[in-house]
C-alpha positions as CSV (number, residue, x, y, z in Angstrom):
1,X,-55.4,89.4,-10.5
2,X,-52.6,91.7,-9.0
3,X,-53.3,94.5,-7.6
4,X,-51.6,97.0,-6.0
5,X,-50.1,96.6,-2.5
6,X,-48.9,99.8,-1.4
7,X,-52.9,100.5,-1.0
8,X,-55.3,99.5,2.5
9,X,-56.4,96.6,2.9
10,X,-53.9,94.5,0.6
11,X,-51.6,91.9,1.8
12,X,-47.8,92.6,2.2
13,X,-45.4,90.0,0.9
14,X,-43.1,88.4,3.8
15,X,-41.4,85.6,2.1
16,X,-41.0,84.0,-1.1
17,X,-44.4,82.4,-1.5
18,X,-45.9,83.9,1.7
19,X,-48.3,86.6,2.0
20,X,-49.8,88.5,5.2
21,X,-52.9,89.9,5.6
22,X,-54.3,93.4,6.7
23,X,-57.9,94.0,7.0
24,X,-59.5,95.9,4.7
25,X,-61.5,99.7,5.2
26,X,-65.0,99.7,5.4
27,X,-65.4,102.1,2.1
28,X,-63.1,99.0,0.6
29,X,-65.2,96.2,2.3
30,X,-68.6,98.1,0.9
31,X,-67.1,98.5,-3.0
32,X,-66.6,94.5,-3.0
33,X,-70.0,93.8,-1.3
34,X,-71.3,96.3,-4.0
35,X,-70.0,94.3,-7.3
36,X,-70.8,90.8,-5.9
37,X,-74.0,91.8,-5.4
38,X,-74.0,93.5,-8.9
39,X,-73.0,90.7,-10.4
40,X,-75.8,88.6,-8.5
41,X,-78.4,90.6,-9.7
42,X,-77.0,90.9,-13.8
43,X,-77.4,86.9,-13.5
44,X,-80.9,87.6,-12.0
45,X,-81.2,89.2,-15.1
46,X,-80.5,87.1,-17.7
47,X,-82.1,84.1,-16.3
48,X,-85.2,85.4,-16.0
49,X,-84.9,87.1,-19.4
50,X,-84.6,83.5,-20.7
51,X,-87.1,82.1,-19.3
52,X,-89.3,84.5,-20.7
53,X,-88.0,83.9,-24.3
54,X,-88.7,80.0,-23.4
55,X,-92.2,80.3,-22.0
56,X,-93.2,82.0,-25.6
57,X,-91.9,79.3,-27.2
58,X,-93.9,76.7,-24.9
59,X,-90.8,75.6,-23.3
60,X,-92.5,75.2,-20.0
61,X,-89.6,72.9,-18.4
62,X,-86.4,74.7,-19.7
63,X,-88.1,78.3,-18.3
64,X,-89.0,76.3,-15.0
65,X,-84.8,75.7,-14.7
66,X,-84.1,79.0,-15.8
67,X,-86.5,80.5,-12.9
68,X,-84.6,78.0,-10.7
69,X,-81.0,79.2,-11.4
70,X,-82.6,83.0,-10.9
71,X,-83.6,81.6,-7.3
72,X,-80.6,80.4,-6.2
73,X,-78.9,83.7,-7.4
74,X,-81.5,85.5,-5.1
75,X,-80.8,83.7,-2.2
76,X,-76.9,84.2,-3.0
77,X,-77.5,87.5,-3.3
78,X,-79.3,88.2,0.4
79,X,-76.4,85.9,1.5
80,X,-73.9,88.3,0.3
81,X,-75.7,91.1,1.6
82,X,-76.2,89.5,4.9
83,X,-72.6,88.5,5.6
84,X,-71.2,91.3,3.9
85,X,-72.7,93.9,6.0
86,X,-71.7,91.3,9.2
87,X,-68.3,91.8,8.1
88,X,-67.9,95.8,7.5
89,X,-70.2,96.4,10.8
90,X,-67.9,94.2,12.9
91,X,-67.0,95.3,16.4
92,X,-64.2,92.8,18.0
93,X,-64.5,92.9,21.5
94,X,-61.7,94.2,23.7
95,X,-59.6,92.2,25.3
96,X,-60.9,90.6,28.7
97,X,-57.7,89.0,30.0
98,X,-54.9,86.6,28.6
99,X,-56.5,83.8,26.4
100,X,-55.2,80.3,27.1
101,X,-54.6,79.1,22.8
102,X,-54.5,75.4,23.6
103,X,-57.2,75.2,25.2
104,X,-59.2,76.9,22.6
105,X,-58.0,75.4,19.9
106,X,-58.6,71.9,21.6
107,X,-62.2,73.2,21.6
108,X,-62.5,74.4,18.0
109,X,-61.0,70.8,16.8
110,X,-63.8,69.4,18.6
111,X,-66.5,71.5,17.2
112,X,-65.0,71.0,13.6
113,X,-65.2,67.2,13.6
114,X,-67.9,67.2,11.5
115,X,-66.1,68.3,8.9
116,X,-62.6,66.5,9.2
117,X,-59.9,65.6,11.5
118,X,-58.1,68.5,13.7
119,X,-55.0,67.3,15.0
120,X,-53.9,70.1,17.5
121,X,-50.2,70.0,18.7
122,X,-49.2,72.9,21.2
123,X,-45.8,73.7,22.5
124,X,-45.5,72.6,26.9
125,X,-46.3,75.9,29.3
126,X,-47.8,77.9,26.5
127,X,-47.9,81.6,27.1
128,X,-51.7,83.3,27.2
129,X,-52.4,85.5,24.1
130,X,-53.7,89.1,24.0
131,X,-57.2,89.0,22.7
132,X,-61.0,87.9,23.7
133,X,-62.0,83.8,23.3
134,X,-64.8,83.9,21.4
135,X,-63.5,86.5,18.9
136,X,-60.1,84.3,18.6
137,X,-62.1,81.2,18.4
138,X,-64.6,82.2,15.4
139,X,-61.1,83.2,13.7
140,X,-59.2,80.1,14.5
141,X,-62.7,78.1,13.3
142,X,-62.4,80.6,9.7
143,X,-59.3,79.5,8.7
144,X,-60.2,75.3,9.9
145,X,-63.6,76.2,8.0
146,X,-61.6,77.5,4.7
147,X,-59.5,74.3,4.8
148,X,-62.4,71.8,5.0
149,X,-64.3,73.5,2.3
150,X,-61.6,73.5,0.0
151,X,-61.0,69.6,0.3
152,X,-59.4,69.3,3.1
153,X,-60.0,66.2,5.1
154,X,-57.0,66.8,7.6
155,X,-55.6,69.8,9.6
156,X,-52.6,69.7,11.6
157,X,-52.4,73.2,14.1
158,X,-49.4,73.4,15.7
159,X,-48.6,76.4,18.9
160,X,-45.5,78.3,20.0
161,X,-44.1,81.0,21.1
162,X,-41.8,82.8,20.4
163,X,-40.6,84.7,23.4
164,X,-37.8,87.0,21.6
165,X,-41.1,88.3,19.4
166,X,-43.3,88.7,22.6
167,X,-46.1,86.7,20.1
168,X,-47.5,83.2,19.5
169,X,-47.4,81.3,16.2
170,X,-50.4,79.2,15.2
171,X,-50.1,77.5,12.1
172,X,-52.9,75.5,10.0
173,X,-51.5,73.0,7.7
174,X,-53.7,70.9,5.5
175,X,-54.2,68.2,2.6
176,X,-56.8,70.2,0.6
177,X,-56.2,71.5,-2.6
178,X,-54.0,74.0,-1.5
179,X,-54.3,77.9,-2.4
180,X,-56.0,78.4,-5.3
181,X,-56.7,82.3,-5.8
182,X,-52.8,82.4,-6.3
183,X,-53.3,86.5,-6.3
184,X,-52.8,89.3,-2.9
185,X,-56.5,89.1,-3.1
186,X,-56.8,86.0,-1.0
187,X,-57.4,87.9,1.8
188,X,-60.0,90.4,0.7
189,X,-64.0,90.4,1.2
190,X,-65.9,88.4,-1.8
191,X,-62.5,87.1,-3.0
192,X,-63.3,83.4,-4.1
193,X,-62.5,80.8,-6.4
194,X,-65.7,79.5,-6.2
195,X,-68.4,82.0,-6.0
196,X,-71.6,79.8,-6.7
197,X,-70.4,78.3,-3.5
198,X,-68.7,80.3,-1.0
199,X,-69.3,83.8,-0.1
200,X,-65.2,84.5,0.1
201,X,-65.5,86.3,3.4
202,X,-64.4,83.3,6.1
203,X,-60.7,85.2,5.6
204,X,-61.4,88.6,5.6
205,X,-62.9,88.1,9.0
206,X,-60.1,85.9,10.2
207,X,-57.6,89.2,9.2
208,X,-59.9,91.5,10.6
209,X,-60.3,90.0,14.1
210,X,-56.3,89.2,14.0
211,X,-55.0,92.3,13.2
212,X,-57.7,93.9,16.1
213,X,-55.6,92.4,18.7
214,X,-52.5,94.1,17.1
215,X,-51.9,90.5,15.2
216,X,-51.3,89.1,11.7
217,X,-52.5,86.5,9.3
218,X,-51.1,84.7,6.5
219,X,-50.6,81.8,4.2
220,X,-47.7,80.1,2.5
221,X,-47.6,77.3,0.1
222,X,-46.8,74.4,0.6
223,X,-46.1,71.0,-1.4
224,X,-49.1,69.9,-0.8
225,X,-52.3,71.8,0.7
226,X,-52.0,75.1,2.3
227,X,-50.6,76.3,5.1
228,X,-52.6,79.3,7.2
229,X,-50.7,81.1,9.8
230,X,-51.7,83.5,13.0
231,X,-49.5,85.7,14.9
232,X,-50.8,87.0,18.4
233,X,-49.2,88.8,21.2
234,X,-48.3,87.5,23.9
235,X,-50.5,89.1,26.9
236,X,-49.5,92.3,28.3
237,X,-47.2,92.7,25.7
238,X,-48.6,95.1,23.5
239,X,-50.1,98.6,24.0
240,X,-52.6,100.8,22.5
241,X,-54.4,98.1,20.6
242,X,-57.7,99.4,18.8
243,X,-60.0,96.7,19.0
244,X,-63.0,97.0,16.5
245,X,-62.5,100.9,15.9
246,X,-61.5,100.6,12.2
247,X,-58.1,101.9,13.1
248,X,-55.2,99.8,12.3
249,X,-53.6,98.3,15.3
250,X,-50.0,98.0,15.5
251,X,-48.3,94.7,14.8
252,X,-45.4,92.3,16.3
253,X,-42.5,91.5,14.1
254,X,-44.1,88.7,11.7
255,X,-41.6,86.4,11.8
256,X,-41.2,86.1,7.9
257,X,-38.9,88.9,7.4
């Protein structure tokens, strides 16, 4: 579904087939956690309104399923709650020196192998990156996480800088199933192609902690898989960043232009 761009918290085109996130507003964040939910609680509904049309007609087992699917929606539903209020309350930490990227990303391939292989390539004598470790590494480990849930089995990161831009380029390339919300929703709260399953926040907090340390987030297609893409400054490069405030921090040149 389109929708449109000009407003907060969409995603601004940078190339042919690429897109860039901004993080979204809190009132913005709360409307989406407000329909999910919504919708949770209309399946609520009708499940347990069958069930009580199949006890009076002794159906004892198909009621028991019916109960079971209302269950699982009301455990999806404090899920959505939980996570959504995680994401609109979120305070990313200022910045506490320059962040050594290969290093944490070395660590965030080991704590994803679990879930597939993390091949981690990074450019020799790698500048440091504006930001705080553990709010880069939870969004370095949202956009592997995205990848492995979507099929993926194999994620090549590759980091460098780009010293004309003052930034670093991280990119995520893998052999999943590639993007499949082909919309400039990708990057919004609740925003999934498979709700039973997945929340559809993993991004939205990727953008949010990105564009806190006045960087960016995006995605291209690719032949085959997806390809995920951060843009930090380089350390000491870049002023008057708002760092968890809700104010939009300002961004380097994205690269894609």
């Amino acid at each position: 579904m389109e929708r449109n761009t000009s407003s907060a918290g969409m995603i601004h085109r940078a190339s042919e087939g690429a897109i860039q996130a901004t993080p979204e507003s809190f009132d913005q964040i709360i409307g989406s956690l407000t329909h999910a939910v919504s919708n949770s609680l209309n399946s609520i509904m009708a499940a347990t309104q069958l069930a009580n049309m199949l006890i009076a007609q002794n159906r004892a087992d198909d009621a028991r399923i019916s109960l079971d699917r209302a269950e699982g929606e009301c455990l999806r539903a404090a899920r959505l709650m939980r996570e959504g209020r995680n994401l609109a309350t979120l305070e990313v930490p200022g910045e506490t020196g320059g962040v050594d990227v290969a290093v944490l990303l070395a660590t965030c391939a080991e704590a994803c192998t679990d879930l597939g292989n993390v091949h981690v390539e990074s450019e020799a004598d790698l500048p440091l990156v504006h930001g705080q470790a553990d709010a880069l590494k939870r969004l370095f480990v949202e956009i592997l996480d995205n990848a492995f849930q979507f099929g993926g089995r194999e994620v090549t990161v590759t980091a460098r800088a780009d010293r004309g831009a003052g930034t670093v380029l991280i990119e995520f390339t893998d052999d999943g199933s590639g993007v499949r919300v082909q919309s400039p929703a990708i990057f919004e709260s609740f925003t999934t192609s498979e709700p039973a399953e997945h929340s559809g926040l993993g991004l939205a907090f990727a953008a949010k902690i990105a564009a806190a340390y006045g960087g960016a987030v995006g995605c291209e297609g690719v032949q085959q898989g997806a390809r995920f893409w951060v843009r930090l400054p380089m350390a000491g490069r870049l002023e008057n960043v708002s760092a968890g405030d809700g104010q939009r921090a300002r961004r380097p040149h994205d690269g894609h232009e």
